[in-house]
N, C-alpha and C positions, 0 to 999 in steps of 0.2 A: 418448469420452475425448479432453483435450486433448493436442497432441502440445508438448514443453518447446521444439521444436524450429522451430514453427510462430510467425509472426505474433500470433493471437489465443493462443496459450500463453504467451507473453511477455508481452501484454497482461492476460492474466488473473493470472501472477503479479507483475507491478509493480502494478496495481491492490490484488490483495491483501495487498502488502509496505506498499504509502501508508497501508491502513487497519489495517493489524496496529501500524504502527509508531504513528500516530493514537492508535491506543487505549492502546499503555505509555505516551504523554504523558503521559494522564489518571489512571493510576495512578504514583502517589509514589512506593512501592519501585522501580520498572520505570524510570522517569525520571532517579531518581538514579544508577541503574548502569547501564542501557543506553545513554541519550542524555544522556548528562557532557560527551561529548566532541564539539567541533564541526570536527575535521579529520578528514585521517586515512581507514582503514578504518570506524573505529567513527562516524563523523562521516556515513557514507549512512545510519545509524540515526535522527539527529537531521534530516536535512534532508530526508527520506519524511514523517518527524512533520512536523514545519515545513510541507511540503506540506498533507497529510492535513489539518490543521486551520485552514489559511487560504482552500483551494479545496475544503472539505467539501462545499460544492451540488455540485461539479463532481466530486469524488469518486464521491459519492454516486449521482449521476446516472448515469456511467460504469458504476458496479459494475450496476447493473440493467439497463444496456441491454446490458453484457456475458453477465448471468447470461438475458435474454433470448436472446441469439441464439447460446449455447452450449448453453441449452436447448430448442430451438425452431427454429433455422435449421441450425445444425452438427448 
């Protein structure tokens, strides 16, 4: 289990935040009310997507070497 309190807990949930927020981009309902706004609280909504979908190789790559060695080394 990962601890919320650990390094690689952090890393696995900003990881999972870049690609959750990525994927309401790409849905329409989700884009218009979650990421409307680009300040703010509601504005780390929009700039995780803005991530997630400029550095998606690099995303991408990250979540498997993660899911690698929380599966397999930790």
């Amino acid at each position: 289990m990962t601890n919320a309190y650990s390094l690689d807990g952090v890393l696995v949930f900003g990881l999972l935040f870049v690609c959750t927020c990525a994927y309401f981009r790409k849905v329409p309902r989700l884009k218009a009310w979650l990421l409307s706004e680009k300040r703010g609280v509601w504005g780390v909504f929009y700039k995780a997507a803005v991530i997630g979908t400029r550095l998606h190789a690099v995303v991408a790559i990250s979540c498997i070497v993660m899911a690698f060695y929380v599966l397999f080394i930790k």
